[in-house]
MARLUM-846761 format. One record per atom (N, C-alpha, C, O): residue in three letters; x, y, z. Coordinates in Angstrom, 2 decimals, padded with zeros to 5 digits. Atoms other than C-alpha are relative to their C-alpha. Example, Ala and Ser with C-alpha at 12.3 -4.5 7.8 and 13.67 -1.06 7.14 Angstrom:
# residues 2
FIFI_ALA_000.89_-001.19_000.00
FIFI_ALA_012.30_-004.50_007.80
FIFI_ALA_000.90_001.20_000.00
FIFI_ALA_001.94_001.18_000.66
FIFI_SER_-000.82_-001.19_-000.06
FIFI_SER_013.67_-001.06_007.14
FIFI_SER_-000.77_001.09_000.73
FIFI_SER_-000.26_002.20_000.90
END
This chain:
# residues 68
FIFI_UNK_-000.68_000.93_000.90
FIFI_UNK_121.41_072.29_180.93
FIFI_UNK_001.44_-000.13_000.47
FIFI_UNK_001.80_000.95_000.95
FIFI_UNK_-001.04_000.24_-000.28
FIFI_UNK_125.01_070.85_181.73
FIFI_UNK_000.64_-000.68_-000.87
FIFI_UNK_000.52_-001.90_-000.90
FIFI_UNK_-000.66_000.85_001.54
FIFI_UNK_127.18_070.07_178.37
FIFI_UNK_001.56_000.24_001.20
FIFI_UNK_001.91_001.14_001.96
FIFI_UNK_-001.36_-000.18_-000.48
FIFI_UNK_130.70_069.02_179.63
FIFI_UNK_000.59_-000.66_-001.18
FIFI_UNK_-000.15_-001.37_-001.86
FIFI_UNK_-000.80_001.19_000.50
FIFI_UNK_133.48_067.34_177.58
FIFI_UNK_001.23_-000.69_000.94
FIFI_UNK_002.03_-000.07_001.63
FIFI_UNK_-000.88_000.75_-000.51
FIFI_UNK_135.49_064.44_178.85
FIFI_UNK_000.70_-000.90_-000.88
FIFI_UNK_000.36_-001.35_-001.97
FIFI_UNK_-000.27_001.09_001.14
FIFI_UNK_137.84_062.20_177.71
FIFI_UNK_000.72_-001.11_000.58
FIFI_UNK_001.93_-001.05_000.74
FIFI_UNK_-000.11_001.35_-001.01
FIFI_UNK_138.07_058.84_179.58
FIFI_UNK_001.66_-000.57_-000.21
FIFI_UNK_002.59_-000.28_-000.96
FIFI_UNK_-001.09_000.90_-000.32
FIFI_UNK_140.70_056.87_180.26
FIFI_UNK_-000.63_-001.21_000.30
FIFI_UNK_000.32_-001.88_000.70
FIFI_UNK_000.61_001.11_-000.28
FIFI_UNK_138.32_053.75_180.92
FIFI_UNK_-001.03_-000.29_-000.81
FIFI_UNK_-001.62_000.61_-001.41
FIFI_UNK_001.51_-000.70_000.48
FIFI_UNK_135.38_052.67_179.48
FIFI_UNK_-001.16_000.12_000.90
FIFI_UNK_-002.24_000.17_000.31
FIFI_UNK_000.78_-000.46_-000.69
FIFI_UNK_133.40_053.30_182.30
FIFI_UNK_000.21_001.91_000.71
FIFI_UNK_001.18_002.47_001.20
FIFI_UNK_000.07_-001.71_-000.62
FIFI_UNK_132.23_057.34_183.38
FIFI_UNK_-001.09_-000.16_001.08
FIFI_UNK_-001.92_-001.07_001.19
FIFI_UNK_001.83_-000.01_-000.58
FIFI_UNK_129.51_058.43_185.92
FIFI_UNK_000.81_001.91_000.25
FIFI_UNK_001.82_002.57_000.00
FIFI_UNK_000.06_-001.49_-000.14
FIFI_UNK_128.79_061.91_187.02
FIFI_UNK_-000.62_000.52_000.57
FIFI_UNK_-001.73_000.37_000.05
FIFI_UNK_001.05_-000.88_-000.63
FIFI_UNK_127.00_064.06_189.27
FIFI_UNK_-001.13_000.80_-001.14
FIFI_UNK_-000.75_001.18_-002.25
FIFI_UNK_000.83_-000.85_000.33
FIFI_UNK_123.86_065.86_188.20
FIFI_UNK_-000.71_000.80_000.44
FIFI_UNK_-001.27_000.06_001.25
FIFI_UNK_000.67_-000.65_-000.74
FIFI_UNK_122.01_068.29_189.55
FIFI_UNK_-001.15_000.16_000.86
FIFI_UNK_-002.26_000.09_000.32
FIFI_UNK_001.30_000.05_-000.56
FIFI_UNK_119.63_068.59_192.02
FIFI_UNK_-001.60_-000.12_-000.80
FIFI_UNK_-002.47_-000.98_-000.69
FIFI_UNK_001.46_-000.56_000.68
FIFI_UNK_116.62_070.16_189.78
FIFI_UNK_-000.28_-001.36_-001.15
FIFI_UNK_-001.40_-001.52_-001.63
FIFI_UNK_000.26_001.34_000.72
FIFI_UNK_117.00_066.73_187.64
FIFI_UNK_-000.64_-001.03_000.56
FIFI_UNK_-001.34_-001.82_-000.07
FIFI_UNK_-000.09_001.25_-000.88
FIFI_UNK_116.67_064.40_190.36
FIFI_UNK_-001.70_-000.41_-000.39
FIFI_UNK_-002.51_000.46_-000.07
FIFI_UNK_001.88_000.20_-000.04
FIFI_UNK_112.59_062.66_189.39
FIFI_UNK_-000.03_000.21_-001.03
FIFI_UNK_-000.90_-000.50_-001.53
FIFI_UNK_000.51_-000.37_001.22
FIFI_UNK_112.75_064.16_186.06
FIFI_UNK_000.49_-000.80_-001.00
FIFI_UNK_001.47_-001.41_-000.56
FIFI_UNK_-000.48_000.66_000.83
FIFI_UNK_113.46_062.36_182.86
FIFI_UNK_001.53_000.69_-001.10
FIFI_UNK_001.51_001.72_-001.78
FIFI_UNK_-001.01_-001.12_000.46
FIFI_UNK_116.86_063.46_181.42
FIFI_UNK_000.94_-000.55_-001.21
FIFI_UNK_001.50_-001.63_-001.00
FIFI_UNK_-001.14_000.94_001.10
FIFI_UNK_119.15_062.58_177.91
FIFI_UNK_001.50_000.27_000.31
FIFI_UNK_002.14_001.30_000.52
FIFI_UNK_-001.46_000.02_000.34
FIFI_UNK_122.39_061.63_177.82
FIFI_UNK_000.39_-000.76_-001.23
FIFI_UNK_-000.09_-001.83_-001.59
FIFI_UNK_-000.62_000.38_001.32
FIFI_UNK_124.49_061.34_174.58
FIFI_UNK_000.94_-000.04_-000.01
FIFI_UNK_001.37_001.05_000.36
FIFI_UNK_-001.56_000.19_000.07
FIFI_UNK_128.07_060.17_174.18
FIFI_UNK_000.13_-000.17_-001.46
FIFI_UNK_-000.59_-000.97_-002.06
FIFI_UNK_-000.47_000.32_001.36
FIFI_UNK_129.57_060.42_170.77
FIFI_UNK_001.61_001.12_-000.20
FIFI_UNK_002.01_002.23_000.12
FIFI_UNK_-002.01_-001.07_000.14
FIFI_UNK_133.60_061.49_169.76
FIFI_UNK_-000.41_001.15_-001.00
FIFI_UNK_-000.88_001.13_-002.14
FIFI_UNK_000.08_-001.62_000.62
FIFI_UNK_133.38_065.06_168.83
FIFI_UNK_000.59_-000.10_-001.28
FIFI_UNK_000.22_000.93_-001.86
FIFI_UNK_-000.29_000.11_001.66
FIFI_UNK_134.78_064.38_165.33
FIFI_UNK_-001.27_-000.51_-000.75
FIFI_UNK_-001.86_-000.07_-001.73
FIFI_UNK_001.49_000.74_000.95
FIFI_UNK_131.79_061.94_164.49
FIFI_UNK_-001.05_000.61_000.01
FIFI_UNK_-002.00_000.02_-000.50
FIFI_UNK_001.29_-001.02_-000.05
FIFI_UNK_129.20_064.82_165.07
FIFI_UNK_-000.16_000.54_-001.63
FIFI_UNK_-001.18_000.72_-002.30
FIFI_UNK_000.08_-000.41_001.33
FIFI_UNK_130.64_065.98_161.71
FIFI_UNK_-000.25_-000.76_-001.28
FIFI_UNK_-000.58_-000.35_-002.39
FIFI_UNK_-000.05_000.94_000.85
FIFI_UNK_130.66_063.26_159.96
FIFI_UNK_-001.25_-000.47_-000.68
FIFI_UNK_-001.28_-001.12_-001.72
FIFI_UNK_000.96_000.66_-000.34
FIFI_UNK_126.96_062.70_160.61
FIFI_UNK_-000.06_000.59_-002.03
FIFI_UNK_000.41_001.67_-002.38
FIFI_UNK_001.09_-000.30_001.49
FIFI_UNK_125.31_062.82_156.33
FIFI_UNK_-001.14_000.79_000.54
FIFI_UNK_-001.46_000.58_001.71
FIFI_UNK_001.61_-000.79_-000.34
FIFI_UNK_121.99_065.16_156.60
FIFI_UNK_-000.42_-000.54_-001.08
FIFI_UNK_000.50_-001.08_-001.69
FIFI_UNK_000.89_000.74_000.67
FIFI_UNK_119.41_063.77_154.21
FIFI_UNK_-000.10_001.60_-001.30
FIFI_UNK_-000.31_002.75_-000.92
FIFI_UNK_000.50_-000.99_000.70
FIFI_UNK_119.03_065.93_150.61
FIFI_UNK_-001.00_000.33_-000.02
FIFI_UNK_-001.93_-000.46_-000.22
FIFI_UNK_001.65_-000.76_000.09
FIFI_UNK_116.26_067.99_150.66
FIFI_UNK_-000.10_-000.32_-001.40
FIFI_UNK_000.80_-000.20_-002.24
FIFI_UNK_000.51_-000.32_001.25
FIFI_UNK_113.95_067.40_147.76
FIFI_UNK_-000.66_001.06_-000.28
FIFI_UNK_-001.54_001.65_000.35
FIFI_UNK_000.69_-001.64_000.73
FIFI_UNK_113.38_070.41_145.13
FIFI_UNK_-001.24_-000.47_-000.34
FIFI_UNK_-001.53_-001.37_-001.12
FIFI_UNK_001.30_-000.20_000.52
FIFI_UNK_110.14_070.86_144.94
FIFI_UNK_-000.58_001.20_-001.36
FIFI_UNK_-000.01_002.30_-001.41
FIFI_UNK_000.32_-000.77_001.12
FIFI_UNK_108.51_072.62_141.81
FIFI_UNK_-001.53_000.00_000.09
FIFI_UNK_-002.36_-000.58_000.79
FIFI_UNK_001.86_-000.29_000.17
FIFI_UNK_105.09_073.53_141.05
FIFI_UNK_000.04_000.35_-001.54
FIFI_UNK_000.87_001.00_-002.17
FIFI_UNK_-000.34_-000.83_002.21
FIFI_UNK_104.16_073.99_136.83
FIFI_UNK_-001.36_000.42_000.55
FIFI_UNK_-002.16_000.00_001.38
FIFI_UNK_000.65_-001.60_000.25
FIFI_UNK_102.25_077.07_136.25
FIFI_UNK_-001.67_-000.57_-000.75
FIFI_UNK_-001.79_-000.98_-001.90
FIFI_UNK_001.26_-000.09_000.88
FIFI_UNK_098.59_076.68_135.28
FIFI_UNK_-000.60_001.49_-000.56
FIFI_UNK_-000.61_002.62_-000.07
FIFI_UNK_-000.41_-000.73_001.07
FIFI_UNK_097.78_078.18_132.03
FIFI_UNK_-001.47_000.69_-000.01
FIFI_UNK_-002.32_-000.13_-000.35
FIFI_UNK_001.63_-000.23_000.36
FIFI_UNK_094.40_079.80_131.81
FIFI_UNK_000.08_001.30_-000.91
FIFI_UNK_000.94_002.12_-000.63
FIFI_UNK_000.66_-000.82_001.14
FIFI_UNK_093.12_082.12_128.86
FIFI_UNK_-000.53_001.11_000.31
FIFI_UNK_-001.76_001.15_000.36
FIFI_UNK_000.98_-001.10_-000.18
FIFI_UNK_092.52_085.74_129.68
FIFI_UNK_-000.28_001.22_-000.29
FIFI_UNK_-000.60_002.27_000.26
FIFI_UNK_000.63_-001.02_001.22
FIFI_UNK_091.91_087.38_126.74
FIFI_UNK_-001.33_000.26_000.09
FIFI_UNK_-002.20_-000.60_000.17
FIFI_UNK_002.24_-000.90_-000.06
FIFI_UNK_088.18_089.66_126.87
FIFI_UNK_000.17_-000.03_001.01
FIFI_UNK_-000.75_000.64_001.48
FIFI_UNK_001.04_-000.11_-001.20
FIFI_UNK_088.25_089.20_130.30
FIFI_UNK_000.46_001.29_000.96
FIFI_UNK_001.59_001.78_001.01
FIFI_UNK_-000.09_-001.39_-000.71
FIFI_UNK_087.62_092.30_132.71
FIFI_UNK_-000.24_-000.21_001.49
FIFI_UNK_-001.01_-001.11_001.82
FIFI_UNK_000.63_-000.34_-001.13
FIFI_UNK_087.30_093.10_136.18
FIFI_UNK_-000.48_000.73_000.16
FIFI_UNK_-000.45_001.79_-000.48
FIFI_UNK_001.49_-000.60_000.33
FIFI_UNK_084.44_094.04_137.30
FIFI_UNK_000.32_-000.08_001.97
FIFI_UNK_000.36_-001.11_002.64
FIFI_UNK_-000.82_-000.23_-001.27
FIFI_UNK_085.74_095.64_141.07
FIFI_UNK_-001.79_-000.05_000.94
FIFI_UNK_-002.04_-000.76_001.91
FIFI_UNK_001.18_000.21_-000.69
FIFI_UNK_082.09_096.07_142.22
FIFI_UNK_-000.98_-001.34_000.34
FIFI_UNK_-001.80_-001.62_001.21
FIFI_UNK_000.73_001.22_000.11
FIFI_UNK_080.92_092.87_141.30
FIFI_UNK_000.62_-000.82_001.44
FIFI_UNK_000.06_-001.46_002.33
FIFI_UNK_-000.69_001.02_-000.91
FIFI_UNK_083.90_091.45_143.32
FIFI_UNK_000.26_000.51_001.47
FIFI_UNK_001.09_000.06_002.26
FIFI_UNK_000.12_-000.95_-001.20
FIFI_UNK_083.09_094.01_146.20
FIFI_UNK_-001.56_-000.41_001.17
FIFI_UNK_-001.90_-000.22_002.34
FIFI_UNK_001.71_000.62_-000.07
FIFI_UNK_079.36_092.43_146.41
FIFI_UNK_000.19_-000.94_000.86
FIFI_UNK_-000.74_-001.65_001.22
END
């Protein structure tokens, strides 16, 4: 990987890259190091779950049954 920072004087840049790139598909991203912060992230939605209610009065386990 090769992260540099520059800071032009034109609006044209170019740049060497490395051999082991040369054939391969590769990203480049330009953006002013202030606006990285700036970027919003999306609120996560709270998720909840409601509680199902079930009735379990009389009832027993029965360890062999559930061993079967």
């Amino acid at each position: 990987m090769v992260r540099t920072t520059v800071r032009p004087d034109k609006p044209s840049i170019s740049f060497d890259i490395p051999e082991k790139y040369i054939g391969k598909e590769i990203e480049v991203i330009a953006f002013e190091k202030d606006e990285a912060a700036n970027v919003q992230r999306p609120k996560r939605e709270i998720v909840t779950f409601d509680a199902v209610s079930i009735d379990t009065r009389g009832y027993k386990f029965n360890r062999d049954e559930a061993n079967e």
